[in-house]
BATOR-207718 format. One record per residue (C-alpha): residue number from 1; x, y, z. Coordinates in steps of 0.02 Angstrom, whole numbers. Layout:
BEGIN
  nr     xx     yy     zz
 NUM      X      Y      Z
...
***
This chain:
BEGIN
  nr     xx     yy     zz
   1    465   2822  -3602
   2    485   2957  -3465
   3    317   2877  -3399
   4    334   2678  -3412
   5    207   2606  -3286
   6    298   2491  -3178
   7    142   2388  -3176
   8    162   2198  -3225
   9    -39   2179  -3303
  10      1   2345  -3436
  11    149   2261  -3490
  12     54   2143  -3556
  13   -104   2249  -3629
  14   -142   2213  -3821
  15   -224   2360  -3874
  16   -259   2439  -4051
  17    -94   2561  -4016
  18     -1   2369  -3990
  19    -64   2284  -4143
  20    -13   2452  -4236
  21    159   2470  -4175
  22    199   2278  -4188
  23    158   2272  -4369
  24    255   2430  -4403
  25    394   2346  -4294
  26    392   2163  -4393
  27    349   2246  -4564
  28    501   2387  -4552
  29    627   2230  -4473
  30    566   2114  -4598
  31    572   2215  -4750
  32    745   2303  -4701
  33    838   2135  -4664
  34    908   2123  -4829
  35   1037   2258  -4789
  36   1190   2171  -4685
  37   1353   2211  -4658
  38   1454   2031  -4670
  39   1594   1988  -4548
  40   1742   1961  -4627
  41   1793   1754  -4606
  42   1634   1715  -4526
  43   1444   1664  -4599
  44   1372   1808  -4495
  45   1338   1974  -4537
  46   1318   2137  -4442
  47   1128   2171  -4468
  48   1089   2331  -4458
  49    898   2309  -4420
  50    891   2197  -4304
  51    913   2352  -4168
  52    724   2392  -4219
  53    693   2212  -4121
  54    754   2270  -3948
  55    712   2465  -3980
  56    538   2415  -4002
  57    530   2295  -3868
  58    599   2428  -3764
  59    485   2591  -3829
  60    324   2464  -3818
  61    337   2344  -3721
  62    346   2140  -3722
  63    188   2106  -3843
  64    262   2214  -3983
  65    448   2151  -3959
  66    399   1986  -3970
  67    287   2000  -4116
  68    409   2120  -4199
  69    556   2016  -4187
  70    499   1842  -4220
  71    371   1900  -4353
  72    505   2017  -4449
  73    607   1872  -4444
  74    499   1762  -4545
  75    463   1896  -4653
  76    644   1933  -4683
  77    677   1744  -4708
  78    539   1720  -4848
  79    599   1856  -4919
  80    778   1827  -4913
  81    749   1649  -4984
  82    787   1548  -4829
  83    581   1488  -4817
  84    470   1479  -4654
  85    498   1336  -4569
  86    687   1307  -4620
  87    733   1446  -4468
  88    599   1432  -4361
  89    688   1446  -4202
  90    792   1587  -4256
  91    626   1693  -4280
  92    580   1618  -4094
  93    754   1700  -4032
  94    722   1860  -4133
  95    573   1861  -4029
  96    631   1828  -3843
  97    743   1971  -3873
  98    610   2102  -3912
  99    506   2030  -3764
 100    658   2030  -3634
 101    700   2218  -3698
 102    509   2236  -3676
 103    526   2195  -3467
 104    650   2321  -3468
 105    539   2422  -3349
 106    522   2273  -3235
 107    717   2276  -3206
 108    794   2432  -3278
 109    681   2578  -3188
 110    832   2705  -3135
 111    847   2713  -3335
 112    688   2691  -3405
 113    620   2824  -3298
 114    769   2931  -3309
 115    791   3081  -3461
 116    834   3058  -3616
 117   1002   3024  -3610
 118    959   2874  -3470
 119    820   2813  -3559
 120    952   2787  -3732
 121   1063   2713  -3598
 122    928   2589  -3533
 123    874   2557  -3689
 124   1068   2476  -3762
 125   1083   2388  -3573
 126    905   2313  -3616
 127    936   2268  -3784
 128   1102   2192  -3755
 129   1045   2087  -3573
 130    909   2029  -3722
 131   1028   1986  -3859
 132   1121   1884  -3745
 133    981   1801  -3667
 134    875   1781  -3813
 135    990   1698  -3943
 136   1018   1549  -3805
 137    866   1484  -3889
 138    966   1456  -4066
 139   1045   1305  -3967
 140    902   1213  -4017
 141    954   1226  -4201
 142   1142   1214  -4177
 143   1145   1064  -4064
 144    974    961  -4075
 145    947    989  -4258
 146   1125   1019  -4339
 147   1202    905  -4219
 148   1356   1027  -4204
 149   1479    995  -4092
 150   1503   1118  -3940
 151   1638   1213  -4005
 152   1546   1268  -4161
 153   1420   1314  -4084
 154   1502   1406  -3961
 155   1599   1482  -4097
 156   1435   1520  -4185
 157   1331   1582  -4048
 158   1467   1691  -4016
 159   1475   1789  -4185
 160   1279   1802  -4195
 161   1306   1907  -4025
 162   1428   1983  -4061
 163   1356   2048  -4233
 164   1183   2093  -4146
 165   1265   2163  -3997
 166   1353   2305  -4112
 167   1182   2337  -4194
 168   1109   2341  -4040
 169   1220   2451  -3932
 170   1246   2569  -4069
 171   1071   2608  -4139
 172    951   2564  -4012
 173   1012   2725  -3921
 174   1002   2840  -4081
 175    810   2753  -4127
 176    779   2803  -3922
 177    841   2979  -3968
 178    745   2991  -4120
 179    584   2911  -4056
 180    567   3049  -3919
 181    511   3196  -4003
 182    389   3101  -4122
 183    318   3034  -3941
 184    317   3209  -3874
 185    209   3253  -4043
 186     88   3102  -4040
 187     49   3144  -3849
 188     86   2977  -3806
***
């Protein structure tokens, strides 16, 4: 990450490194989503893989957060029971979160293109500007679809942040950490 191109059009590139690294990214999220943490008094759990959503994002840009997180939410659904299309928009918020961590360069360059210790920095800031941003989506399901009133869904929205925002801020930086010297070895 010491050399993220600042350049809007690579952001955006889908090459054969992308498709790689955003099926590692859904299949690892997916697959690993059956480990959570729950919060005590609340539905909502502390989900420990969901940081691989923003870290990837943030190590490979928009393309691969995107696909990682809304992809390796559907595949955590189906295989946690909860079916396809019964969360859709929840796999749509996993999503935006990976691709807002993903523009990180766009508006987080002292960090990104900092050392190591600012690019584990940039990479919790990006991840939680994301979580915050992305889950606005999941509105959609708790007002339009579950008709909730705005308390609960404030009350709702609230714990799904906060639980993500712990995963987030606490393991993005140690997956930025780790990530570095496998980048160093694959030349990238």
């Amino acid at each position: 990450m010491a050399t993220m191109k600042m350049d809007r059009s690579t952001l955006w590139e889908v090459s054969s490194r992308t498709i790689v690294y955003a099926a590692i990214g859904a299949a690892l999220y997916g697959i690993l989503l059956v480990a959570q943490i729950p919060i005590p008094g609340t539905t909502v759990s502390v989900r420990p893989a969901f940081a691989l959503v923003p870290f990837f994002g943030y190590a490979f840009g928009p393309v691969v957060g995107l696909f990682t997180g809304l992809v390796g939410n559907a595949v955590g659904d189906q295989i946690s029971g909860w079916g396809l299309l019964t969360s859709w928009n929840w796999s749509i918020a996993n999503g935006l979160v990976g691709l807002i961590a993903g523009l990180a360069p766009l508006y987080l360059a002292r960090w990104v293109n900092g050392d190591l210790r600012d690019r584990a920095i940039g990479g919790a800031v990006a991840g939680a500007i994301a979580v915050v941003i992305g889950f606005l989506f999941t509105f959609t399901d708790l007002v339009i679809q579950s008709g909730n009133t705005v308390g609960g869904v404030t009350t709702f929205y609230f714990t799904v942040i906060v639980a993500d925002l712990i995963a987030t801020i606490i393991l993005v930086p140690i997956l930025v950490y780790a990530w570095e010297p496998v980048k160093a070895q694959l030349g990238r």
